[in-house]
C-alpha positions in Angstrom: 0.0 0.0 0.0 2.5 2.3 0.9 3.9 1.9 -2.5 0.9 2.9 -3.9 1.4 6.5 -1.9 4.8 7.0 -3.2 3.6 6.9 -6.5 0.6 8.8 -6.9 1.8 11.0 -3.8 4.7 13.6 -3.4 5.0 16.6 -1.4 5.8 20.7 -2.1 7.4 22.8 0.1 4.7 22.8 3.1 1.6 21.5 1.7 1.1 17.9 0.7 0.4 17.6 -3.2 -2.1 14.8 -4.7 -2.2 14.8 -8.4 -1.7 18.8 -7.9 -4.8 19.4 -5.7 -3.4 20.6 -2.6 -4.6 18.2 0.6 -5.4 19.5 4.3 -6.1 15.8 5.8 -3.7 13.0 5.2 -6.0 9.9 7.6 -3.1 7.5 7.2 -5.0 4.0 7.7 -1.8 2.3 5.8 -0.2 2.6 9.4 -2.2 -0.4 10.7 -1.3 -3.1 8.0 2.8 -2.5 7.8 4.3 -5.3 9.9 7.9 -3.3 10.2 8.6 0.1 8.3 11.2 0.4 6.1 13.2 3.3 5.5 10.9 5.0 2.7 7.9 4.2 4.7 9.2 6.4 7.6 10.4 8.8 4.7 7.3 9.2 3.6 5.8 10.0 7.1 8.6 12.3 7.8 7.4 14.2 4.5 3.7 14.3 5.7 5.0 15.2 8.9 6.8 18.0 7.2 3.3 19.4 5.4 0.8 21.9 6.7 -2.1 19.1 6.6 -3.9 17.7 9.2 -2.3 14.3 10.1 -4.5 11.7 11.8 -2.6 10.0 13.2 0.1 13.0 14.3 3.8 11.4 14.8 3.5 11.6 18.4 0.3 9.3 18.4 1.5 7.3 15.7 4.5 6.7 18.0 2.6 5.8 21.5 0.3 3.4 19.3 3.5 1.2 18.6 3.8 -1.9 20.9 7.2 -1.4 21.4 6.9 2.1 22.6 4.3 0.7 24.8 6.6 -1.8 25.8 9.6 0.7 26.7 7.2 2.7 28.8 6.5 -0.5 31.4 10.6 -1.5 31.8 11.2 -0.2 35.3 13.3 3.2 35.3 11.2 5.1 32.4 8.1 6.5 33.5 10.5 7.7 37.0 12.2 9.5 34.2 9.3 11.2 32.7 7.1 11.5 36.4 8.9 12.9 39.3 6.0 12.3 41.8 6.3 8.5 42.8 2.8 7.9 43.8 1.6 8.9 40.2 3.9 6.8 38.5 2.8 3.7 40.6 -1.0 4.6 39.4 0.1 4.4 36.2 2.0 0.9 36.2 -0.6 0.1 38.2 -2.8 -0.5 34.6 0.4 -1.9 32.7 0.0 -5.6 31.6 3.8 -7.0 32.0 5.5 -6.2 28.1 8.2 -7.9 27.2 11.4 -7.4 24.3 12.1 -10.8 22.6 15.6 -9.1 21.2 17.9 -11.2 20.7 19.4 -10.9 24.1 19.5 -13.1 27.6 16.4 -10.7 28.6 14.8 -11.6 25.4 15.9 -15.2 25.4 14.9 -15.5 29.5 11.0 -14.8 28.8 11.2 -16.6 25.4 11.9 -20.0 28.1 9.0 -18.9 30.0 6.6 -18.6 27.9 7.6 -21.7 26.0 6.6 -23.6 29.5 3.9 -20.9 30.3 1.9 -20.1 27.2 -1.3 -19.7 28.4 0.1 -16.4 30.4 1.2 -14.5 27.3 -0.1 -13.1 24.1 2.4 -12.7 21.1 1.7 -9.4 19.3 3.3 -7.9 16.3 4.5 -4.6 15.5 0.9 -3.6 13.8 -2.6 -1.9 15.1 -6.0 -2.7 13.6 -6.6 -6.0 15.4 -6.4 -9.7 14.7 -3.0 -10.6 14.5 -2.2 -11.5 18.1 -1.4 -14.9 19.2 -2.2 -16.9 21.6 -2.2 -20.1 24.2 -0.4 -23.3 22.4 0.1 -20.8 19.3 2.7 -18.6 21.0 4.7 -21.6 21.7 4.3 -23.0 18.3 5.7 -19.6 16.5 8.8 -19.0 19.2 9.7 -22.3 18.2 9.1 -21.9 14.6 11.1 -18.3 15.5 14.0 -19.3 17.6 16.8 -17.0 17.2 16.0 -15.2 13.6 16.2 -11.5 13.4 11.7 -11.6 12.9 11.2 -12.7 16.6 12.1 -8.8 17.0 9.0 -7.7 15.3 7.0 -9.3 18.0 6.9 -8.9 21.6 5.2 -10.6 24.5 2.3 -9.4 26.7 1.0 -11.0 30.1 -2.2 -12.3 29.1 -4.7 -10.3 31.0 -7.7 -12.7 32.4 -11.1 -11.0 32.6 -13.8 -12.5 34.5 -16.4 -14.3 32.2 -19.7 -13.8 33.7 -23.9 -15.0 32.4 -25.6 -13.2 30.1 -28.2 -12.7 27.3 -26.9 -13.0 23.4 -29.5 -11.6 21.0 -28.9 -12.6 17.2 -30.6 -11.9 14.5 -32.8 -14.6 13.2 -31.8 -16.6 16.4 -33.4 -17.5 19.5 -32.1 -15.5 22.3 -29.5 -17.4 24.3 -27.9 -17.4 27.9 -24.1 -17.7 27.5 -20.9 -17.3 29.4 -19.7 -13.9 28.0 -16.3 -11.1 28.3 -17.1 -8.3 28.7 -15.1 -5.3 27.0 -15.1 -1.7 27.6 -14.2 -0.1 23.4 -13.3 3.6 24.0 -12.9 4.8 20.0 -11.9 8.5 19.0 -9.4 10.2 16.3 -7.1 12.9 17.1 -6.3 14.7 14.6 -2.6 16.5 14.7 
């Protein structure tokens, strides 16, 4: 997709250009299907960046969306960096899940032989938003193995697998009787900021 941009896409000094019409929103949905960026990708950004348009996502957005920005902001050390008051900052890992690197180092290595033992407590997640391409249980084990020590298992990290309560209710379908099932119950906040 992004290589679709490149082509039909380039930039003037300040304003983004699209087949010469001049454009003020650039909604950049591409974001959520690129497993790893490549150098033009983030070129391209930087350019869009760059423009007078309305980005949605804005960089900085764009940047706390990314699981491993997400991940660096739970290792011990980071949020005392950005917070001086302690009590806040133990409010707010107070809500983290455990996130974990699976570089190729002994950290990295270390949870990797955990989880292989302990699936059922982590969820594998690529670098990518938009849903549907996390892993889990007997899977995660099956794709660190399938992984091992290549260069992808960096594209991926590992997120204690958080365990909501399941609790009785009603299911109504369409064109289906109404049915009492164990259900999870989930809390969807959805907005855009625009930048």
């Amino acid at each position: 997709m992004v290589e679709n941009l490149l082509l039909f896409c380039h930039l003037e000094i300040g304003a983004p250009v699209v087949n010469t019409k001049e454009r003020l929103i650039f909604c950049l949905q591409w974001l959520e299907t690129i497993g790893r960026f490549s150098f033009q990708d983030w070129k391209l950004r930087l350019l869009i960046e760059k423009s007078r348009a309305i980005k949605c996502p804005s960089i900085q957005y764009h940047l706390a969306g990314t699981k491993k920005v997400q991940q660096e902001l739970s290792r011990p050390g980071i949020l005392e960096k950005l917070f001086k008051d302690v009590d806040y900052v133990k409010r707010v890992r107070n809500v983290f899940a455990g996130q974990y690197s699976l570089d190729l180092d002994s950290s990295g290595d270390e949870i990797v032989k955990e989880t292989l033992q302990n699936p059922q407590n982590y969820v594998m997640k690529p670098q990518r938003e938009g849903g549907g391409h996390n892993i889990y249980g007997e899977e995660v084990k099956t794709k660190l193995t399938e992984l091992g020590r290549s260069k992808e298992r960096e594209a991926y990290i590992l997120m204690e697998r958080i365990k909501p309560p399941s609790i009785e209710n009603y299911i109504i379908r369409r064109k289906e009787p109404t049915a009492k099932i164990s259900v999870i119950g989930e809390l969807g906040i959805y907005g855009v900021v625009l930048g």
